[in-house]
C-alpha positions in Angstrom: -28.7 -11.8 -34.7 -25.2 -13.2 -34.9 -25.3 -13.9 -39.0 -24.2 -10.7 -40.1 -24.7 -12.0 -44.1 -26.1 -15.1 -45.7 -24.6 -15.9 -49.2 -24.1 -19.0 -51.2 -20.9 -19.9 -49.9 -22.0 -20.1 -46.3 -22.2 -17.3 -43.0 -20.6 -14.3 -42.1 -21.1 -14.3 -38.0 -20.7 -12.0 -35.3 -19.5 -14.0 -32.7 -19.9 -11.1 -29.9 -23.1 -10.3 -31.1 -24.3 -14.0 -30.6 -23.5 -13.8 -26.7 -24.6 -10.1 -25.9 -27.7 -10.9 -27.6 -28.5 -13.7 -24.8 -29.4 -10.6 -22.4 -27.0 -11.1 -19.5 -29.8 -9.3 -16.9 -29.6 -10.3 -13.6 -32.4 -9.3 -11.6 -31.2 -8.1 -7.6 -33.7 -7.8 -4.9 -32.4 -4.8 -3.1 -31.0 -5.7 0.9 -31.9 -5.8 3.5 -35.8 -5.9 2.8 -35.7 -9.1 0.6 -32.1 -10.5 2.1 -33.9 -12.3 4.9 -31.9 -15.3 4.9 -28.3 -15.2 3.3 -27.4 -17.9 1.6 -24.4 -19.5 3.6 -23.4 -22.5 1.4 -20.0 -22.5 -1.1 -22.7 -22.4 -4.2 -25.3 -19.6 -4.1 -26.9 -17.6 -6.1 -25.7 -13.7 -5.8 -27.2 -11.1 -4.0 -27.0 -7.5 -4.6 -24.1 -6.8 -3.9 -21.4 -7.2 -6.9 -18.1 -7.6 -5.0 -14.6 -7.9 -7.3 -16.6 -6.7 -10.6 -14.4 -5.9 -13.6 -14.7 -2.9 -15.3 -12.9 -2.8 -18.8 -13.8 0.2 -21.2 -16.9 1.6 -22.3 -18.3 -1.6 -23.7 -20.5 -2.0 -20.6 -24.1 -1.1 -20.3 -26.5 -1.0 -17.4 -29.9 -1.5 -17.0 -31.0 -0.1 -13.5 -34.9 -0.2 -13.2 -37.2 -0.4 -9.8 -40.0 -2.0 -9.0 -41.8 -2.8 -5.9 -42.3 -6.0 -4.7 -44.4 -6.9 -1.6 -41.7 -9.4 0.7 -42.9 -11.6 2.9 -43.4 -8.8 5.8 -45.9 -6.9 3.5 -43.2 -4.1 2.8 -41.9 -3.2 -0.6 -38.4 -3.5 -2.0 -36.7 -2.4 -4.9 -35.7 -4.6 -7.8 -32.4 -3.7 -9.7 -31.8 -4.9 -13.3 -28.2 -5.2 -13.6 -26.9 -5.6 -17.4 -23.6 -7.3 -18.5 -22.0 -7.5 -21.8 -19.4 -10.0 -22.8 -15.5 -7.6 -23.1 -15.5 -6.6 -26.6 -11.7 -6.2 -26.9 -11.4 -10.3 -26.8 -12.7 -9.6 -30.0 -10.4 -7.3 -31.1 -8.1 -9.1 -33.8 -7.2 -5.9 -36.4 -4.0 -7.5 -37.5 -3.1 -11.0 -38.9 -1.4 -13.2 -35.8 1.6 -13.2 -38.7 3.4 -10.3 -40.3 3.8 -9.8 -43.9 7.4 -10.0 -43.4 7.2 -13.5 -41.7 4.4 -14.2 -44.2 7.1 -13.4 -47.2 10.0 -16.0 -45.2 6.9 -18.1 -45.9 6.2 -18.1 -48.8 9.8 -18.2 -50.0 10.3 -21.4 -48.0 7.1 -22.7 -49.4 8.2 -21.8 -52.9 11.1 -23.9 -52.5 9.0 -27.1 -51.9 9.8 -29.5 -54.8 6.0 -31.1 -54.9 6.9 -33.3 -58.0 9.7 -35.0 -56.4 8.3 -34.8 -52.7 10.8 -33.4 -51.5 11.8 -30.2 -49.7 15.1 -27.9 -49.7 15.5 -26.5 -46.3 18.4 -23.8 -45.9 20.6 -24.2 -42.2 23.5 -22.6 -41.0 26.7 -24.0 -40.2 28.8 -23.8 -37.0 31.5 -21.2 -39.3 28.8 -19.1 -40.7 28.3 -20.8 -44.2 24.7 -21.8 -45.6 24.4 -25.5 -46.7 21.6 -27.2 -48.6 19.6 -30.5 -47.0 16.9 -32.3 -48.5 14.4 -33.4 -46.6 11.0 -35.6 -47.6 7.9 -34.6 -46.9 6.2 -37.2 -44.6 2.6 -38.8 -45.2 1.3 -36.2 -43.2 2.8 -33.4 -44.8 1.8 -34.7 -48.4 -1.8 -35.2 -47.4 -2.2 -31.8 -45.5 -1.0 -30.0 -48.8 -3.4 -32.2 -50.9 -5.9 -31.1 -49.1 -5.4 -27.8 -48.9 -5.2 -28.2 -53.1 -8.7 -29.4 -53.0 -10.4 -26.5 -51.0 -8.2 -23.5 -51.5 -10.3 -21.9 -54.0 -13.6 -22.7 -52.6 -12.1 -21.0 -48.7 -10.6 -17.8 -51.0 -14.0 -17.1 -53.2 -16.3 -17.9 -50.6 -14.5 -15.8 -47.8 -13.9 -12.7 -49.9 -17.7 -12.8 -50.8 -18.4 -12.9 -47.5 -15.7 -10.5 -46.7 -16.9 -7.8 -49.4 -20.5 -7.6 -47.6 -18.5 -7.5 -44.4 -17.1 -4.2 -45.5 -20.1 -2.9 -47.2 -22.2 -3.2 -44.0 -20.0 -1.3 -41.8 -19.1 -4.8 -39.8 -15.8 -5.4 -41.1 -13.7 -1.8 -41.4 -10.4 -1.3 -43.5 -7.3 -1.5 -40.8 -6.7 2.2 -42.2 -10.2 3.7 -40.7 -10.5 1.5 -37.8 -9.2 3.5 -34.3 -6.8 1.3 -32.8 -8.9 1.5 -29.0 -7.0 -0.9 -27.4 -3.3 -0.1 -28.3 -2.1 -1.5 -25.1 -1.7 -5.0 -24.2 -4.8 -6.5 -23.6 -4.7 -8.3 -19.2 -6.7 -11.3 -19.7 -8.6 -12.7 -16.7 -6.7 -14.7 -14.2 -7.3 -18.3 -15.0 -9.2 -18.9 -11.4 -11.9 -21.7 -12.9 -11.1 -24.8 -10.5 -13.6 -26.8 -12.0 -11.5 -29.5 -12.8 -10.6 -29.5 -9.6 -14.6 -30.2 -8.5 -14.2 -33.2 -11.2 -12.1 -34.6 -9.7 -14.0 -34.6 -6.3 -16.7 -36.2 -8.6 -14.3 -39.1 -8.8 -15.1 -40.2 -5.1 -19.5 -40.0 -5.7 -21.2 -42.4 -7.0 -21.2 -43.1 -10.3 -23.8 -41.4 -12.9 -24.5 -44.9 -14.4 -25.5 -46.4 -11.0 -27.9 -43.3 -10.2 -30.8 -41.9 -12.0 -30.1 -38.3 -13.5 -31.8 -35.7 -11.5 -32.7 -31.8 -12.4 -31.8 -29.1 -10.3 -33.8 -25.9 -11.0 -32.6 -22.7 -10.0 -35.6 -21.1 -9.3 -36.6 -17.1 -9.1 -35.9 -17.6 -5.1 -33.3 -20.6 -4.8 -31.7 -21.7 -2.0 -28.3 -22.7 -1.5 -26.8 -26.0 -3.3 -23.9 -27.8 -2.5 -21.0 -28.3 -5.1 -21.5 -32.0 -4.8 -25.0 -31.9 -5.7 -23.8 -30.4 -9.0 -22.3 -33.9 -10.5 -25.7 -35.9 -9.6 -28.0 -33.5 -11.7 -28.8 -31.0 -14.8 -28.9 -27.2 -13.5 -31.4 -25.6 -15.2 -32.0 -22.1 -15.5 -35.5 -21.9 -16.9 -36.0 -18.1 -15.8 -36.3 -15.4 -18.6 -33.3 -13.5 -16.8 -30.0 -14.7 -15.6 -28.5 -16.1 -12.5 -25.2 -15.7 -10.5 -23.9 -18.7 -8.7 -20.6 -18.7 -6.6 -18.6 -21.8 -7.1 -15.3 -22.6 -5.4 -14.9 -19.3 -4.6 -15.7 -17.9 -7.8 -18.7 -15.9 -9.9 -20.1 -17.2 -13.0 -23.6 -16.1 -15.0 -25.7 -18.6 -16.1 -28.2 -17.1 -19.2 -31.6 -17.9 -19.5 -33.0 -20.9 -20.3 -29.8 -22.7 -20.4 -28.6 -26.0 -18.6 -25.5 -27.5 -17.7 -24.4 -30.9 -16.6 -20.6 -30.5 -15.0 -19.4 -34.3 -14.7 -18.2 -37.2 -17.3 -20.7 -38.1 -19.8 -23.4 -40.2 -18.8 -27.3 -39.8 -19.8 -30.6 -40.8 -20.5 -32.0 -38.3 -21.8 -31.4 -37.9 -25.9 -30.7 -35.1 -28.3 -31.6 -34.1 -31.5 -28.2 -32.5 -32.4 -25.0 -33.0 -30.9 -21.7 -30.7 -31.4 -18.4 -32.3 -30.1 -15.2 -29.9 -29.7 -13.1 -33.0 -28.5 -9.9 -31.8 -27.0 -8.0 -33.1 -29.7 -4.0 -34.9 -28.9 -1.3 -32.8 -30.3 2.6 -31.8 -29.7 1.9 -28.4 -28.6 -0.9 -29.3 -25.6 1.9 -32.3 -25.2 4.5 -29.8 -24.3 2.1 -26.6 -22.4 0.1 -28.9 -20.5 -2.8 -26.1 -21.0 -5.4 -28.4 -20.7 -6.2 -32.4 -20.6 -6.8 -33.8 -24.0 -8.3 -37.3 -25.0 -6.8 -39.8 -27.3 -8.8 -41.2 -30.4 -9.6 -44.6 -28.3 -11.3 -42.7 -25.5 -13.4 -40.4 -28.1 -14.4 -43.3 -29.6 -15.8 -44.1 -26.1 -18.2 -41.5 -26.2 -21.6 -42.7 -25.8 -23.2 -40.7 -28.8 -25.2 -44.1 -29.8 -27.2 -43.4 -26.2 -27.3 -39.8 -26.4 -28.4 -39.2 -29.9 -31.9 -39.3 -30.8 -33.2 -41.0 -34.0 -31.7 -39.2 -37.4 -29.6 -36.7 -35.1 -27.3 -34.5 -36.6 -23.6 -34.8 -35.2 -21.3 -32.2 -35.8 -17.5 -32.1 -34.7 -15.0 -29.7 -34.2 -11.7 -31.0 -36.1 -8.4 -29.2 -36.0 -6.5 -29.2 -39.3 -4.1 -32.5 -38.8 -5.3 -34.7 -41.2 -4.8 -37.6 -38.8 -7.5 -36.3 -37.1 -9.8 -35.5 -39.8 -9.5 -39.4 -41.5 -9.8 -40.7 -37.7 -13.4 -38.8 -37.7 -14.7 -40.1 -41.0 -12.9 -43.3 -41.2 -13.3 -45.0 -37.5 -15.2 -42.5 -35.3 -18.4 -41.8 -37.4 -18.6 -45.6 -38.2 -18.2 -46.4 -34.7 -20.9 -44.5 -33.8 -23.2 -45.5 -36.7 -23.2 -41.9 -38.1 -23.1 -41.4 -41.4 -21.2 -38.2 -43.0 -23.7 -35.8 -44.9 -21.0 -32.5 -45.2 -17.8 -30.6 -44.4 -17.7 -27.5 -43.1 -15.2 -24.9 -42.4 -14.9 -22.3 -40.2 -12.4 -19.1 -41.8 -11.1 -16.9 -39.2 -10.1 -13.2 -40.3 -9.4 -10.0 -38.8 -12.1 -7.0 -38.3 -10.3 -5.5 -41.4 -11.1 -8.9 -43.5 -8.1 -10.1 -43.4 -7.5 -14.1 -43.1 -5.5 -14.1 -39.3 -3.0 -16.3 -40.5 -1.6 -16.1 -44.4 -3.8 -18.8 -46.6 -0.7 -20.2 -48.0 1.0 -20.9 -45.0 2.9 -23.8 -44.8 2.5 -23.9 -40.9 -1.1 -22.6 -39.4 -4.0 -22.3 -42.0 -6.6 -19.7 -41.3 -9.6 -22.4 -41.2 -10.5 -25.1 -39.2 -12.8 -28.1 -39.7 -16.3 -29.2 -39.1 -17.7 -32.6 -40.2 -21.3 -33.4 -40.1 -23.2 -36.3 -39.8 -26.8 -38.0 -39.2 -27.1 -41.0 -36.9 -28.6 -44.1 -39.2 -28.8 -46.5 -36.7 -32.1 -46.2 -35.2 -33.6 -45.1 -39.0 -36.2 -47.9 -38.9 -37.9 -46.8 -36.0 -40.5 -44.3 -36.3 -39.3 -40.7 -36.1 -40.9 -38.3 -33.1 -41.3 -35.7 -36.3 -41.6 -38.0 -39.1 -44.0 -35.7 -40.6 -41.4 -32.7 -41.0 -39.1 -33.4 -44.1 -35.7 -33.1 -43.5 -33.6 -30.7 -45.4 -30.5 -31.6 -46.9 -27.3 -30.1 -45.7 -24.9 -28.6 -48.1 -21.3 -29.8 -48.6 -18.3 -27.3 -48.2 -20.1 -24.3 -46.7 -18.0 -21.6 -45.6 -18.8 -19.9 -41.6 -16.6 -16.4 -41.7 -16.0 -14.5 -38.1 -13.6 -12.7 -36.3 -12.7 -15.2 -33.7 -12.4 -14.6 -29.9 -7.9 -14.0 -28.6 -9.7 -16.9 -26.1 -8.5 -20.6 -26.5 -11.0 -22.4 -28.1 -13.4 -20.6 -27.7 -15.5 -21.7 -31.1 -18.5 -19.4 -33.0 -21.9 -20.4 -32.2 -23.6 -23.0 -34.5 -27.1 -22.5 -33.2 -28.0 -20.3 -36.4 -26.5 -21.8 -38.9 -27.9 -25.3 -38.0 -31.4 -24.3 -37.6 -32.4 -25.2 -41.0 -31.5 -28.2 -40.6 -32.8 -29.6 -37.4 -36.5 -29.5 -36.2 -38.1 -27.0 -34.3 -37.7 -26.9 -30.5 -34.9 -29.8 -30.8 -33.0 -31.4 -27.9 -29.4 -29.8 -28.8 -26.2 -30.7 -26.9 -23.0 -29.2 -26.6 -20.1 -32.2 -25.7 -16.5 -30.0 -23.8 -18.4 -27.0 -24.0 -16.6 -23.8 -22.3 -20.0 -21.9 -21.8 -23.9 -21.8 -22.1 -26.1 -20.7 -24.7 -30.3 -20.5 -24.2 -31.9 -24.1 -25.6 -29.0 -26.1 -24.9 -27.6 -28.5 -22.2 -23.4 -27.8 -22.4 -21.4 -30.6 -20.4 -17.7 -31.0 -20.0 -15.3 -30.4 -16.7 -14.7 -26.5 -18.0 -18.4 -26.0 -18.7 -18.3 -22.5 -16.9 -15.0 -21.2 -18.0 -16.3 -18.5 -20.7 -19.1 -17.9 -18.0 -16.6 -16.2 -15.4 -17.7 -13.1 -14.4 -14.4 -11.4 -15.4 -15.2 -12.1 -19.2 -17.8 -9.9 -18.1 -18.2 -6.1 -17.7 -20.9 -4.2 -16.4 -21.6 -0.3 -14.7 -22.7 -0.1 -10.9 -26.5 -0.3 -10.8 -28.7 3.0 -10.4 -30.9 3.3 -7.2 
């Protein structure tokens, strides 16, 4: 269970709970006696043995178990259960991402904002050493990101510390004083191996999704080998209870069970019944890093959500705290898309002492980001596929509290918190998903990146 607490003001998750809860069990025949034929092709499913496994700390468990299956000789083999577990130090934020003394330059710079007036006194030095006073005024953007942060500073401060306070009761959240500092030392991050945008953009020379019908590729309990091609012309499907290990361009990645991905540009025809969108939103800082590809408002708005969203299905996106973006999505995106905006949402990110990561006042980074929700109203007339089932209305401003992953962009899961308000056994989507969750179909060109076996840690398995 990744909700931790349920109050009033909205969730207190555990984000690592949420993903070592998904079971990462891989089940191994043991070689040679069920390795008749080893897979050859560049995407396989893994055998036995677990070359250029990480090992990071004692947060790994393993499940070694036997059995003894007849193969197709009439001999037995064993069957090895090998367990993984997501690397709990990427969780491991004890201490705000800003000082208290930067906080203080802060908040002195923010107390010399001049609100009334719009204008604010910034402090330079000259070329002989002597300070000098400019004045400079606040910009559109500027004004509206501070009245916004007017309108749900109280609500973010109340709500969190509720949430905050049960945190610390439960033994989830611990005061920085009483929590042992495991991981003093610089925490090595996986090397950033995941070529999949490099396989998009061999997708660029197949045909087109739109002049093809969608198939399903099912990796069943004995696959056989797959191409990487055959990956942009269908869904992979893992419908086993256990998970799988395919080797893509060279590199490992676990696929949970009962999950589906779809690694290509968008294009379906098949619908869902919710929809969450992280678009990879335009900014100065991606401008300048080149970290990743990012998509301007014209080409969100491109987004086929009319053809992928079921009748009445609930939208939610991912907004980052530039106000540009947030009036783009409720003032031309959800319009576009005939969606019609039922609440705001806000994901609060703190430390696992309960401290918000960045100061709440900042006049730079705030400690919460943005979710906005909407139902599809297009296709209300026609006859819903649960019209029976009365739907629940969503609450405005509710609060989603975690510790969030040292990862980029890598967002809590919504599959909890949402399930009140979609129906049983829905169609759920995931739109520039960076990994796979049981019961929904994630698509983007980094689909697999959280799924990387070196996110991953797990102890050799037990004959």
């Amino acid at each position: 269970m990744s909700v931790v607490r349920e109050l009033s003001p909205g969730w207190l998750l555990d984000h690592l709970s949420f993903i070592n809860k998904i079971s990462y069990e891989l089940h191994q025949h043991h070689e040679p006696c069920c390795s008749k034929n080893e897979p050859t092709s560049s995407v396989h499913l893994d055998t036995l043995h677990m070359d250029s496994m990480s090992s990071f700390g004692a947060s790994a468990t393993c499940i070694a178990s036997t059995t003894n299956p007849e193969n197709d000789d009439g001999g037995n083999c064993e069957m090895f259960i090998q367990k993984y577990v997501f690397r709990s130090e990427l969780f491991d934020v004890t201490k705000p991402y800003i000082t208290s003394a930067i906080h203080k330059e802060c908040q002195q710079s923010y107390e010399k904002e001049d609100l009334v007036n719009d204008v604010k006194k910034e402090i330079s030095i000259s070329a002989n050493g002597k300070k000098r006073k400019r004045c400079v005024v606040f910009n559109q953007g500027e004004l509206d990101a501070m009245e916004y942060h007017t309108k749900i500073r109280g609500l973010i401060l109340d709500g969190s510390s509720q949430l905050i306070q049960e945190g610390l009761k439960s033994g989830f959240l611990h005061p920085l004083y009483e929590k042992w500092d495991k991981y003093s030392e610089p925490i090595t991050l996986p090397l950033d191996t995941c070529n999949l945008s490099e396989l998009c953009e061999m997708a660029k020379h197949l045909p087109s999704l739109n002049e093809m019908e969608l198939q399903t590729l099912q990796l069943m309990e004995d696959d056989i080998s797959v191409t990487e091609q055959d990956l942009f012309s269908r869904i992979v499907e893992n419908n086993s209870s256990f998970t799988k290990m395919i080797t893509l361009m060279g590199q490992k990645y676990l696929l949970p069970p009962k999950s589906s991905f779809l690694l290509s540009d968008i294009s379906c025809k098949k619908t869902y019944d919710v929809i969450v969108i992280d678009p990879p939103w335009q900014n100065k800082s991606v401008k300048r890093s080149n970290r990743y590809s990012y998509l301007s408002p014209l080409q969100i708005k491109q987004i086929p959500i009319p053809k992928l969203a079921a009748p009445n299905c609930l939208v939610v996106t991912w907004v980052t705290n530039r106000q540009k973006h947030l009036r783009f999505v409720k003032e031309e995106l959800y319009p576009s898309w005939s969606v019609e905006i039922v609440a705001e949402w806000h994901w609060v990110k703190i430390t696992s002492s309960g401290e918000f990561v960045f100061p709440l006042d900042s006049p730079h980074k705030k400690p919460y980001e943005g979710l906005i929700l909407g139902r599809v109203r297009e296709k209300a007339a026609l006859p819903l596929r649960n019209a029976g089932v009365k739907e629940l209305p969503i609450p405005d401003h509710k609060l989603i509290v975690s510790v969030p992953c040292t990862l980029h962009s890598h967002k809590p899961p919504l599959a909890e918190v949402l399930k009140d308000y979609i129906k049983p056994e829905g169609e759920c989507l995931e739109l520039f998903a960076r990994n796979l969750q049981p019961g929904w179909t994630s698509w983007g060109n980094e689909v697999l990146k959280f799924q990387h076996v070196d996110y991953f840690v797990a102890l050799e398995s037990k004959s």
